[in-house]
TORMI-831201 format. One line per 8 residues: their letters; for each residue x, y, z of C-alpha. Coordinates in nm, 2 decimals. Each point is the difference from the previous one (the first is absolute). Example, Ala and Ser with C-alpha at 12.3 -4.5 7.8 and 13.67 -1.06 7.14 Angstrom:
AS) 1.23,-0.45,0.78 | 0.14,0.34,-0.07
END
This chain:
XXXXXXXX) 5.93,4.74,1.52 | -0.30,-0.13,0.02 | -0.12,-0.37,-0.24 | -0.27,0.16,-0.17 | 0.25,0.26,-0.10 | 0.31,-0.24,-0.02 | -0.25,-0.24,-0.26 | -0.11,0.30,-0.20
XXXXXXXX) 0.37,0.12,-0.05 | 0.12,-0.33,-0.08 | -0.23,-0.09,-0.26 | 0.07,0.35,-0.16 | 0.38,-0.06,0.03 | -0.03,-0.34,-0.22 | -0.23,0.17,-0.23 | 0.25,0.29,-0.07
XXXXXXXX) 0.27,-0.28,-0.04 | -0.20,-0.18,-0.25 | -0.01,0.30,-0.22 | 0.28,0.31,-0.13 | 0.16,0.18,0.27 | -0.11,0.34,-0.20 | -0.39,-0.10,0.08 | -0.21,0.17,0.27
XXXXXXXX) -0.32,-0.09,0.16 | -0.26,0.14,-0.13 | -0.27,-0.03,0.24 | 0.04,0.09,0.37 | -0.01,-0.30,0.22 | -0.06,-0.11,0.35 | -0.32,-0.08,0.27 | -0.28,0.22,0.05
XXXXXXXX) 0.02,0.24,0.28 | 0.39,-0.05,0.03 | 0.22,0.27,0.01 | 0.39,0.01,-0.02 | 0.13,0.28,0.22 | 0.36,0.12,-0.07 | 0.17,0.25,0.25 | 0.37,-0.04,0.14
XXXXXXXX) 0.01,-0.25,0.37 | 0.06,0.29,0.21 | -0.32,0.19,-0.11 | -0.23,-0.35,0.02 | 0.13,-0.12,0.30 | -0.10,0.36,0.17 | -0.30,0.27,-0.02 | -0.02,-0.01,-0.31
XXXXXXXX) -0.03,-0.36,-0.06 | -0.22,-0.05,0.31 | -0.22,0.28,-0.15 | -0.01,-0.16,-0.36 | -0.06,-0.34,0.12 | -0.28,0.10,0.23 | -0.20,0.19,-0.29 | 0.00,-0.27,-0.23
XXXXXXXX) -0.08,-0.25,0.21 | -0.28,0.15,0.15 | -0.29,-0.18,0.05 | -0.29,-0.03,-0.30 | -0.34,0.17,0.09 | -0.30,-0.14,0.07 | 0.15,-0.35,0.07 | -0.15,-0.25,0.25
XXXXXXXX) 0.41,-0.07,0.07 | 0.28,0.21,-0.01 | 0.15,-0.08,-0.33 | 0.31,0.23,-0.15 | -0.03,0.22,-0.28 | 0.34,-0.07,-0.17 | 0.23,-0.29,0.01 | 0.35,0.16,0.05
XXXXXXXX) 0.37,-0.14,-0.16 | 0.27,0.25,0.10 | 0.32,0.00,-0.21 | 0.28,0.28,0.06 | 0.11,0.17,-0.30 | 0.26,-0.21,-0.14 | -0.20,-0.27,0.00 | -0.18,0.16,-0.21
XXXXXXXX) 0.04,-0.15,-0.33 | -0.16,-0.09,-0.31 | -0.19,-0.31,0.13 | -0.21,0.22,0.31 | -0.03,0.23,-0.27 | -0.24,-0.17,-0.23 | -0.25,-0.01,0.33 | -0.35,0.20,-0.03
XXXXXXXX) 0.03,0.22,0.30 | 0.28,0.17,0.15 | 0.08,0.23,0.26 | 0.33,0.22,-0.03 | 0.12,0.16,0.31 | 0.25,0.23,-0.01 | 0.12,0.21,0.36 | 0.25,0.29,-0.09
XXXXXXXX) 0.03,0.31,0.24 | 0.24,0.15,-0.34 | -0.20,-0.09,-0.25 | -0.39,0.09,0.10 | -0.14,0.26,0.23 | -0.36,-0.14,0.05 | -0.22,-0.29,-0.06 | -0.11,-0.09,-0.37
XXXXXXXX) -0.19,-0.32,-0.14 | 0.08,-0.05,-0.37 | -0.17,-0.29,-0.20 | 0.16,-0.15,-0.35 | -0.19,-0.24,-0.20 | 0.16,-0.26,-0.17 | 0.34,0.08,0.10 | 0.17,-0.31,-0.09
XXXXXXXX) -0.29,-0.25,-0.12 | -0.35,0.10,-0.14 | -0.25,-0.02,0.27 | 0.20,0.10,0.26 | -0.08,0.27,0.28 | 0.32,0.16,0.16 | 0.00,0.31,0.29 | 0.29,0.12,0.10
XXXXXXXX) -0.03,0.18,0.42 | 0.25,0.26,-0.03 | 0.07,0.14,0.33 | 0.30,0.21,0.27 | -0.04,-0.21,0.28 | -0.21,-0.31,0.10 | -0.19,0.19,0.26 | -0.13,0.25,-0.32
XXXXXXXX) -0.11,-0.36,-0.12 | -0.17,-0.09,0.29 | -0.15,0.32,0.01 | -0.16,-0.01,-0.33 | -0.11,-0.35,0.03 | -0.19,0.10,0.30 | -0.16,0.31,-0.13 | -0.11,-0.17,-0.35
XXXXXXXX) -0.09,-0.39,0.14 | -0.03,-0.28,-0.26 | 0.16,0.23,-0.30 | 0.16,-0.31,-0.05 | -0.22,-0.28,-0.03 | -0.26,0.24,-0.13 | 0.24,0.01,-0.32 | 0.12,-0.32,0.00
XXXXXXXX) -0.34,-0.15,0.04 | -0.12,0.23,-0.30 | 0.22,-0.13,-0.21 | -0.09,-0.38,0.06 | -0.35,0.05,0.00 | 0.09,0.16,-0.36 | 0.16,-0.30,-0.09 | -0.27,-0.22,0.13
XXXXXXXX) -0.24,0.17,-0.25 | 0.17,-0.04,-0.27 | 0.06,-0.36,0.04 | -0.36,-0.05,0.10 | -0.08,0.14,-0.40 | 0.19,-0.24,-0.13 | -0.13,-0.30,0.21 | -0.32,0.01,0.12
XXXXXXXX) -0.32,-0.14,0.07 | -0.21,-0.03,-0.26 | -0.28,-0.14,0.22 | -0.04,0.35,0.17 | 0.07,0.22,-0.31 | -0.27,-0.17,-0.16 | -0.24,0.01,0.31 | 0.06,0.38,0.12
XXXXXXXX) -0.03,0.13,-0.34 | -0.34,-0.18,-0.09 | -0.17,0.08,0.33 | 0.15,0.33,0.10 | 0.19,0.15,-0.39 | 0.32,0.01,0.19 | 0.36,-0.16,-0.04 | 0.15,-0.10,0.29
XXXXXXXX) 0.37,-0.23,-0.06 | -0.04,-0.26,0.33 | 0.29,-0.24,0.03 | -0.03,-0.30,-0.22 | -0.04,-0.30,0.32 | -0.36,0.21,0.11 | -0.25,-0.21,-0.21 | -0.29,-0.09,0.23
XXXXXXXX) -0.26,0.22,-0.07 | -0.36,0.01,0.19 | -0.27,0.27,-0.15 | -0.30,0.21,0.12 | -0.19,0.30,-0.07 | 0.19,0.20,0.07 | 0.35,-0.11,0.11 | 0.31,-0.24,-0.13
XXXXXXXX) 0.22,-0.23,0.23 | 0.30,-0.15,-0.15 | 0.23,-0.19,0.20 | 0.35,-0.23,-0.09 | -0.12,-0.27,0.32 | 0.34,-0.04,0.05 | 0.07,-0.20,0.32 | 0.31,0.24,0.06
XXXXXXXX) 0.01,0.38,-0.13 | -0.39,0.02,-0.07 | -0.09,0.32,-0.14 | -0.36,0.04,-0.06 | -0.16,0.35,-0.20 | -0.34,0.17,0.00 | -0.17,0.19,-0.25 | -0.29,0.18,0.08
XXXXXXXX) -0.23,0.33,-0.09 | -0.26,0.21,0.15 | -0.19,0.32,-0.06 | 0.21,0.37,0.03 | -0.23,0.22,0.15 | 0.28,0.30,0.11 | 0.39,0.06,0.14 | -0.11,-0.14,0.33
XXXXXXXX) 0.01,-0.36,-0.13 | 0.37,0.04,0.02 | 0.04,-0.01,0.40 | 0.17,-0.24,0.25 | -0.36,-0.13,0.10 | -0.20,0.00,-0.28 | 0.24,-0.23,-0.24 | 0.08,-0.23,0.37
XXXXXXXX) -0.37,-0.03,-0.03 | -0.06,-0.07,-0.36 | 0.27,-0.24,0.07 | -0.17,-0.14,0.26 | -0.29,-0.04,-0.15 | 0.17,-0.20,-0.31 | 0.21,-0.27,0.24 | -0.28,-0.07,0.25
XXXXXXXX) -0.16,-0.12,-0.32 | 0.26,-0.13,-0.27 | 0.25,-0.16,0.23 | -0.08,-0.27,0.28 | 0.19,-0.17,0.23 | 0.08,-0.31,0.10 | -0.29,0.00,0.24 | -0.38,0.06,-0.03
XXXXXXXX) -0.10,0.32,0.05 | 0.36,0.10,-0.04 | 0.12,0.34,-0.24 | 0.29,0.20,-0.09 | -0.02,0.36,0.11 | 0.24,0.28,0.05 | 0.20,0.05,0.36 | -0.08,0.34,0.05
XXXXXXXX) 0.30,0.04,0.23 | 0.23,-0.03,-0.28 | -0.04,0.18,-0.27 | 0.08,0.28,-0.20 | -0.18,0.24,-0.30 | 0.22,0.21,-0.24 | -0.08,0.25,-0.32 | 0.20,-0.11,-0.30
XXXXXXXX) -0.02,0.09,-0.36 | -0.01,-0.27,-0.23 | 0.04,0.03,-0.40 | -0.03,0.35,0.07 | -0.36,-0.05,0.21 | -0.09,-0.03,0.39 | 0.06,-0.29,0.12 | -0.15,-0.08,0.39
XXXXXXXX) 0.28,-0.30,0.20 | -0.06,-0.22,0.28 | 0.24,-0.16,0.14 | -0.05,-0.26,0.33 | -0.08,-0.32,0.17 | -0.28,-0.19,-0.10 | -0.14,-0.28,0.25 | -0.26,-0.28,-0.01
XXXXXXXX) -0.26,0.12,0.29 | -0.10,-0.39,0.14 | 0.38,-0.14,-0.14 | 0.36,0.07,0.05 | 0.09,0.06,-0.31 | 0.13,0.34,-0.11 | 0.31,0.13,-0.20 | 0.03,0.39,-0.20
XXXXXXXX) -0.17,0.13,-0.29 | 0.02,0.30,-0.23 | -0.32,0.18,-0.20 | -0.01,0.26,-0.24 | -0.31,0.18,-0.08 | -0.07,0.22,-0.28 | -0.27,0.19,-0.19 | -0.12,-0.12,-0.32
XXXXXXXX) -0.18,0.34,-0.10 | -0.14,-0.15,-0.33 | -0.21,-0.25,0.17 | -0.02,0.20,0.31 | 0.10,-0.29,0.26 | 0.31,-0.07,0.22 | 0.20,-0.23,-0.10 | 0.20,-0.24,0.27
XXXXXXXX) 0.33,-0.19,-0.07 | 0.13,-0.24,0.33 | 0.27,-0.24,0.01 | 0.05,-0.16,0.37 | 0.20,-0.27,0.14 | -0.03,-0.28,0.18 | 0.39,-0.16,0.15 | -0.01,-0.11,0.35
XXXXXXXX) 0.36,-0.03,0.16 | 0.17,0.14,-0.32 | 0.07,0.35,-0.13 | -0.31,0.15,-0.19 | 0.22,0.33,-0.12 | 0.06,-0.14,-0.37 | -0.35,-0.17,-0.05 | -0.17,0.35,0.12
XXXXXXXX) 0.26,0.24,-0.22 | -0.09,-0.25,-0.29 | -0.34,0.07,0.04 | 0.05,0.36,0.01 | 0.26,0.01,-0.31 | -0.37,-0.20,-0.18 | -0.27,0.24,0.12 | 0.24,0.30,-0.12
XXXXXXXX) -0.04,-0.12,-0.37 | -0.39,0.01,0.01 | -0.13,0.24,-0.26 | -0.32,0.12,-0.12 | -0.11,-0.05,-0.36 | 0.06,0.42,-0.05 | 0.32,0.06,0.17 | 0.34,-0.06,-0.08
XXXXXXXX) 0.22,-0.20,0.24 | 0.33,0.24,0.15 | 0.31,-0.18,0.16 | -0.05,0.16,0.40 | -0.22,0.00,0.27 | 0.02,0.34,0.21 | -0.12,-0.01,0.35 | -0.12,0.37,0.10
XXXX) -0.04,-0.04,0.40 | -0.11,-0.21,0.24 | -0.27,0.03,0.23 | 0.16,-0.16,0.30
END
């Protein structure tokens, strides 16, 4: 078992002995992008396994380093008891040639604590599995990450930076719920830069606007340029004549709905051209009609030799809460394609 794991469980074990036997959690526990996966040792230890393990820990996009999407605890089924199951995601795998004649996902939300995402892979035969897993990649951690960046958001409206509330809707009418460390805050005409200036885990966002003229605005080049045009002058590096732009080699646009609207993604590397500094970031841009202008929301990172895939998915779980004055916030993002 793993110590984050074995520290989680044991805290939970005294709390449960501290109170009546009779009590249940309430609240689904457990780290962020962790999932428990139960199947029975024959299944893990073969295709099936092998196939289960390489989907969910397959590596995050648009990373400068190859980084995991899911941290992985495997417990066979009767190990399976109360304590694993108070944890927030969970992966039930069951492999019977009697019982099921195809491949079916099934989700079940708060199955035995509230906030708590479950999907059961019901399958013949672990080569069906692997199968499936091949013909529908990231199914997966496209669910599982869903889920956290849900819970992400609604922690970030309980706790969150005033300082960029305050800012974002006085300059631009929006609401935007940033995590509550990003409190540095540098202003311009037309453009906001808030940063936490952590030494470790710095997460820096940019708010910024410019004039919708027609549909083509939402293209690959135009918003790289935009953003271009935005870094070269809002964010120096550490040497003269130094300036974050975008490393066209890396990076990626997508059409999304957001509270019901279009909603244009980036997602890449950004580098400083006369530095080496660089790490990923994450833009959405959307159309305010009213005041006919675009309206950009960025979050990128900056973590040399550590993992960057939290920091970034924070970010992200943040820009998804942006609103407009007129519109009223829903609960998903919904990615439509992908212009690869």
């Amino acid at each position: 078992m793993k110590p984050f794991i074995f520290i989680m469980l044991t805290s939970l074990l005294l709390g449960l002995g501290a109170c009546d036997s009779s009590l249940t959690v309430s609240r689904a526990t457990g780290i962020a992008y962790e999932i428990v996966v139960v199947m029975d040792k024959a299944s893990w230890d073969g295709i099936t396994g092998t196939a289960v393990k390489e989907e969910l820990t397959s590596p995050v996009p648009y990373l400068p380093q190859a980084e995991s999407a899911m941290r992985i605890t495997y417990v066979r089924p009767d190990q399976f008891d109360g304590l694993f199951r108070y944890l927030r995601n969970i992966l039930i795998v069951n492999i019977d040639k009697n019982t099921y004649t195809k491949v079916s996902l099934l989700k079940e939300a708060d199955k035995w604590a509230n906030g708590q995402a479950v999907l059961y892979l019901n399958a013949p035969d672990g080569e069906s599995v692997n199968t499936f897993l091949s013909d529908n990649p990231r199914v997966l951690v496209d669910y599982y990450t869903k889920e956290e960046m849900k819970r992400t958001r609604e922690f970030l409206t309980e706790k969150y930076s005033t300082v960029v509330m305050e800012k974002v809707k006085n300059k631009f009418g929006i609401t935007l719920y940033a995590p509550a460390d990003i409190r540095s805050a540098r202003d311009t005409l037309n453009c906001l830069w808030f940063s936490n200036d952590a030494v470790k885990g710095r997460m820096d966002l940019l708010v910024y606007s410019f004039p919708f003229v027609d549909t083509n605005t939402f293209t690959l080049e135009y918003l790289i340029a935009r953003r271009d045009s935005v870094t070269k002058y809002m964010i120096p590096g550490s040497f003269p004549g130094s300036y974050m732009t975008t490393e066209k080699r890396v990076v990626d646009y997508s059409a999304s709905v957001l509270h019901g609207k279009y909603c244009g993604i980036l997602r890449g590397l950004w580098r400083m051209e006369g530095d080496m500094m660089g790490g990923p970031f994450v833009s959405y841009a959307r159309v305010d009609e009213k005041n006919r202008r675009v309206i950009v929301t960025e979050g990128f990172v900056y973590e040399p030799a550590h993992e960057k895939k939290n920091y970034i998915r924070r970010l992200e779980a943040a820009l998804q809460t942006t609103s407009f004055a007129d519109e009223q916030p829903t609960e998903t993002v919904k990615e439509e394609k992908k212009n690869e």
